[in-house]
C-alpha positions in Angstrom: 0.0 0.0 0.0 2.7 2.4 0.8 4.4 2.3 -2.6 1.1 3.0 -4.1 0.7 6.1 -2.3 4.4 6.7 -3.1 3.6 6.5 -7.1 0.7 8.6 -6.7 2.9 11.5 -5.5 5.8 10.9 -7.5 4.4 13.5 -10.4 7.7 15.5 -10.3 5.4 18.9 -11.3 1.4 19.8 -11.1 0.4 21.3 -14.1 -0.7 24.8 -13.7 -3.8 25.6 -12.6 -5.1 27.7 -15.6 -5.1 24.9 -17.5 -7.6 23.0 -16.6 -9.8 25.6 -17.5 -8.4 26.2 -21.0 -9.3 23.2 -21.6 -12.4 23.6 -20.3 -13.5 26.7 -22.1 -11.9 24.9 -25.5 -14.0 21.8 -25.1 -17.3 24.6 -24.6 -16.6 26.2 -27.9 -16.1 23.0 -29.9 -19.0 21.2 -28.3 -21.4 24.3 -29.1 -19.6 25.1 -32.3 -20.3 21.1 -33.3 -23.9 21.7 -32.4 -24.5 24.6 -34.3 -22.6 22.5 -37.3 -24.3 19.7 -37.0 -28.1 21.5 -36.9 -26.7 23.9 -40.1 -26.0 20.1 -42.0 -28.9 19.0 -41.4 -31.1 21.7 -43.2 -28.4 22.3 -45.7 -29.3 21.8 -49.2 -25.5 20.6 -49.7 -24.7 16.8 -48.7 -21.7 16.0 -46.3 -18.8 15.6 -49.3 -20.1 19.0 -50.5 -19.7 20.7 -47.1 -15.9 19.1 -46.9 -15.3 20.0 -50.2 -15.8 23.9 -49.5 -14.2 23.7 -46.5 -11.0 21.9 -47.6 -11.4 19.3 -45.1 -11.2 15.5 -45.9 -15.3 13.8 -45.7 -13.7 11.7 -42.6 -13.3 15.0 -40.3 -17.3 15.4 -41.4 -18.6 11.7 -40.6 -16.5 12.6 -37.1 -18.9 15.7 -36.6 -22.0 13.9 -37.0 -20.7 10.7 -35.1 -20.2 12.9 -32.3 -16.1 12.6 -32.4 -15.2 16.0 -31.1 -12.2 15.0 -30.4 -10.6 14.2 -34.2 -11.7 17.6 -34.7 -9.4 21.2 -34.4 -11.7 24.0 -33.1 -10.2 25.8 -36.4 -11.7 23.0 -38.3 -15.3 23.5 -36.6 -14.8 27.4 -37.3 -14.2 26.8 -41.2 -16.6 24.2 -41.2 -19.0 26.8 -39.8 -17.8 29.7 -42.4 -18.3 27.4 -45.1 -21.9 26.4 -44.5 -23.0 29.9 -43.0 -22.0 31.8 -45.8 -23.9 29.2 -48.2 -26.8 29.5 -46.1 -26.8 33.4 -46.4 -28.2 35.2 -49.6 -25.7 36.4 -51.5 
């Protein structure tokens, strides 16, 4: 038991405390950012390889989005993604 506790400690520095809430606040803007996406895809007249195609992205980083796979996903990537399909949404 004691070299358990030992390993537990044995981190040789704590991250710093700010963060945790970058990350935080990061994870908030891509989630809403992937819900706004995924609700603009879903009433666009464009299909999925479209969408990817505007946006430069491969169609694998858009089956991610709609499978829920925030993770494969740069919040740069969710910004163009949302560029791409609000300005095709918008009259011209």
């Amino acid at each position: 038991m004691s070299t358990a506790r030992h390993t537990a400690y044995a981190e040789p520095i704590d991250p710093p405390r700010s963060s945790p809430d970058l990350d935080v606040r990061d994870l908030e803007q891509r989630t809403r950012l992937m819900r706004i996406i995924t609700r603009l895809i879903a009433v666009s007249d464009l299909g999925s390889r479209e969408i990817a195609r505007r946006a430069g992205l491969p169609m694998q980083k858009i089956s991610d989005l709609l499978a829920g796979r925030l993770e494969h996903l740069s919040i740069d990537e969710l910004r163009q993604l949302h560029r791409t399909i609000d300005s095709q949404a918008s009259p011209h």
